[in-house]
C-alpha positions, 0 to 999 in steps of 0.5 A: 609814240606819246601814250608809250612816252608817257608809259615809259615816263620818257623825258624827250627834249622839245626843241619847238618847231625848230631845232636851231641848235641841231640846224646850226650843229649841222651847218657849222659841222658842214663848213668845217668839212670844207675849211679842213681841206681848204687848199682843195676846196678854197684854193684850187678854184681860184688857181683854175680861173686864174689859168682860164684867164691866164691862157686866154689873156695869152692866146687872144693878147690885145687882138680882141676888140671890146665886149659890152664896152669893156675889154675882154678880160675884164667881161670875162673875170666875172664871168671866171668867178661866178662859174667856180662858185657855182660848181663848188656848190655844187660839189659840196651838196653832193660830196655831202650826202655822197660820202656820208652814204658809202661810208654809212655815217649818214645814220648820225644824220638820220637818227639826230632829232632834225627835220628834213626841212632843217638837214636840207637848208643847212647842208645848201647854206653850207654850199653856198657859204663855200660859193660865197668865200670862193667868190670873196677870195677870188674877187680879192685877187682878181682886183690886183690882175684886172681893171675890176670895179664894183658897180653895184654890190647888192646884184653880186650878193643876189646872184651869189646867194641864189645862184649858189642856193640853186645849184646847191639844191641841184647837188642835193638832189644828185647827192641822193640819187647818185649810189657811186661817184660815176654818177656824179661825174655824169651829171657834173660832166654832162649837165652843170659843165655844159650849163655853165660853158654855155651860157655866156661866160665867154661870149655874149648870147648876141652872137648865138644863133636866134634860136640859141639864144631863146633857148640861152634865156632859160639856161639858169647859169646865163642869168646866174652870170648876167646878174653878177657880171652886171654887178661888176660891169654895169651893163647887161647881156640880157633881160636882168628883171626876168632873170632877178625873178628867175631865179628865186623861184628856181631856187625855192623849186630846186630846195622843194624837190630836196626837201620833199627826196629827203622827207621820204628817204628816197635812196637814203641807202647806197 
């Protein structure tokens, strides 16, 4: 390829190891996908945790004692919030890659000078920019309708952005092998759905049979939701040092499996 640049007297752009221009082109490309239609992708989330929250407020009423020594309501907004950023996550890395393969505009991608590395990470961080405003928005209404405070700001961030990194790697791995949107609704309703149902957003793991509760501790939405819900509450449902290193690490082998998919085009084509 360089003897032919040469021959040819071809002038090719170097951009270094990095092309920053093509990465932040691409990730701002991403986020306009999601603001565009920000009544589905922003709005609708909130509208669905303020009817769990509603439904539940209604059906349980005041007959619910305390949980980790707050009321039921206020340990389960966190809990609401954190579940609907990460399935937004998630649905913006695989919509991404979906919809750039049936409609075989995904060659813009492909034939732009950008890396895997770099196609990757932006389309996750755009993920996790989606999962982060839904948590902003959220949060912000949430506040006028519950007795939330903030504990400690810094494990809200933390499990914002790793949790969000995670599942939006496992959305970019399900983006490139789904070849139609069945596929995806399988995944999403027979794998992230459970996931998240199961791991604590209703209830603390204490009340788990043992072995459902050893099996709960490597479930990553449960430390996902302890992390933030501790951010809020101050209190914990679980080992809070394994899950803060649970997660980076699951984060960066989610990202790896993506990164190294996408480097060999595994079904690129639909």
């Amino acid at each position: 390829m360089v003897e032919i640049q040469k021959k040819y007297k071809i002038n090719v752009k170097r951009f270094g190891v990095i092309n920053f221009t093509g990465f932040i082109s691409l990730y701002l490309r991403e986020c306009s996908r999601f603001f565009i239609v920000w009544a589905q992708t922003l709005l609708s989330p909130l509208v669905s945790s303020l009817l769990f929250l509603s439904v539940l407020s209604l059906a349980l009423g005041d007959e619910r004692g305390e949980v980790l020594g707050n009321s039921f309501i206020v340990f389960l907004a966190p809990g609401l919030i954190i579940q609907s950023m990460m399935l937004q996550s998630f649905s913006h890395s695989t919509s991404s890659l979906m919809i750039s393969k049936m409609q075989g505009n995904i060659v813009d991608i492909l034939y732009a000078p950008l890396s895997a590395l770099e196609v990757s990470i932006s389309i996750i961080l755009a993920a996790v920019t989606r999962s982060i405003i839904i948590g902003i928005v959220s949060t912000s209404v949430f506040f006028f309708i519950v007795d939330l405070k903030i504990t400690n700001l810094i494990f809200i961030f933390y499990s914002a952005f790793f949790g969000s990194f995670f599942i939006g790697s496992l959305g970019f791995i399900t983006g490139l092998w789904a070849t139609k949107f069945d596929h995806t609704a399988t995944i999403t309703n027979f794998i992230i759905t459970p996931l998240a149902f199961l791991s604590g957003v209703f209830y603390t793991i204490d009340k788990l049979p043992f072995i459902f509760q050893s099996i709960s501790y490597f479930n990553p939405f449960f430390h996902i939701i302890n992390i933030f819900r501790y951010g809020f509450l101050g209190v914990s449902d679980g080992d809070m040092f394994f899950g803060i290193v649970y997660l980076p690490i699951l984060s960066l082998i989610a990202w790896f499996v993506a990164y190294i998919l996408y480097k060999n085009g595994y079904k690129i084509k639909t």
